[in-house]
N, C-alpha and C positions, 0 to 999 in steps of 0.2 A: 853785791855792790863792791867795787874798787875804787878803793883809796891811792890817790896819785901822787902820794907826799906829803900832803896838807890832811891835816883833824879836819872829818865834814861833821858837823852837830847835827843831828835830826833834821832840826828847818835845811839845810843845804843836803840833806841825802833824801829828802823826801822832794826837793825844788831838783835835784839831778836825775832821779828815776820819774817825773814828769817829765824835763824835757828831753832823755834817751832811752823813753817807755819803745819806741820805734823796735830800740837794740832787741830787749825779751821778745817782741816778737818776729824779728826776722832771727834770731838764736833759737827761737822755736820751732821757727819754719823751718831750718836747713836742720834743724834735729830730727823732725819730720820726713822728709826729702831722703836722710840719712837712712834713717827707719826702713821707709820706704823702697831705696833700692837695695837695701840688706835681703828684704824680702820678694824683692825681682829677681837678683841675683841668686836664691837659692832655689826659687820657683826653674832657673834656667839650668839648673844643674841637674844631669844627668839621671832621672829617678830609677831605672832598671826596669820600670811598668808603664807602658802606656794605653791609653785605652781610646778606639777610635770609634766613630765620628764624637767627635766634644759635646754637641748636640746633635739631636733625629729629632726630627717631626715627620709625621707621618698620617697617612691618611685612615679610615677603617678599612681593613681587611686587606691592607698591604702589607709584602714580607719587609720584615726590619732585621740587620743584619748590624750585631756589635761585637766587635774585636778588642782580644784583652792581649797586649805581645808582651815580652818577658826577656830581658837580656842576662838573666842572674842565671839561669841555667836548674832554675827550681824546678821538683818534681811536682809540686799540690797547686792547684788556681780553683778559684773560686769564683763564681758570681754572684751579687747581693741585689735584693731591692729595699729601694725604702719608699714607703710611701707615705704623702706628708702626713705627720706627728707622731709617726711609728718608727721602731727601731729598724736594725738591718734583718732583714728574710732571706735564708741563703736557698736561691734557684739552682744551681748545680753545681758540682765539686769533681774536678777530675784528678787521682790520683798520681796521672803522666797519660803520657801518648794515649789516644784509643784505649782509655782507661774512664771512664766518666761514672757519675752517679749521683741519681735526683737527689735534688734537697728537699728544704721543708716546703717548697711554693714552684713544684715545676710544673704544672697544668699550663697549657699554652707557650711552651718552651720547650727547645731543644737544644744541642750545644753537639758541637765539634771539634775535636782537639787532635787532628792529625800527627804533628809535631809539640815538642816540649812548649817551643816559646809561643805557640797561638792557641787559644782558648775562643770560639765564638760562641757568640748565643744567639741562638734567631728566634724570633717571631715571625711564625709564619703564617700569621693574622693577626696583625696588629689590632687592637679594640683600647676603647677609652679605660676600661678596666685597668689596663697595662701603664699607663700615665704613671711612672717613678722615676725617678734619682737610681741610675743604674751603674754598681761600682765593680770594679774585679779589682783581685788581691792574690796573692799569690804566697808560696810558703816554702822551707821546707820540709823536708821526710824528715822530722824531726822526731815525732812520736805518731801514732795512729790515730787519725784522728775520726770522731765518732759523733751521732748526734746524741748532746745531751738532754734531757727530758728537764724542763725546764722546772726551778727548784723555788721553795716558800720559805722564811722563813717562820719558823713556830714558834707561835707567841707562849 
């Protein structure tokens, strides 16, 4: 609330946010709006990964063809699945170039990595089994990396 000079007493600041209740929410909206293209604006900025088509549909037993490109100049990509309420499953991992190697879930996959910045993955039968959230990521040679055997903790 703003005071314009004048002492407002309760009755007069409760009688002025009724009649410029309007203001909170258009002050809310453009705070929103604000929000909102902070989060356009960084969605358009440049990420170093992209991965194409945004969406596939596809039919049974048609090949699917997904593209992971890379402008960072990393050596390690990755392909993940996730299928709904499960975590990520890593389908292949290529070290660089014509370097590749299965992950935990490559049955029904293969993958292509001629150059650094392109990593594909094909399905070269698609089936309803295959139905996921398909992500690629990419890293550096930073340490070696290895599958870990997934750990408990003991009670």
């Amino acid at each position: 609330m703003v005071s314009m000079g004048r002492k407002m007493t309760s009755q007069s600041a409760c009688s002025w946010e009724k009649t410029h209740s309007f203001l909170k929410t258009a002050m809310g909206v453009r705070l929103l709006w604000g929000v909102a293209l902070c989060f356009l604006a960084v969605g358009l900025v440049d990420t170093g990964v992209t991965q194409t088509p945004r969406f596939l549909v596809k039919r049974m037993g048609e090949k699917a063809v997904l593209e992971c490109l890379q402008d960072m100049d990393y050596e390690r990509m990755f392909w993940y699945r996730q299928d709904p309420g499960l975590g990520l499953r890593l389908i292949y991992f290529s070290y660089d170039a014509d370097n590749n190697d299965k992950g935990d879930i490559p049955e029904g996959y293969s993958v292509s990595r001629k150059k650094r910045e392109r990593f594909s993955l094909i399905l070269e039968s698609a089936s309803f089994t295959q139905t996921a959230l398909y992500l690629c990521a990419c890293s550096k040679a930073t340490v070696l990396h290895s599958h870990s055997l997934p750990a408990q903790k003991r009670k």
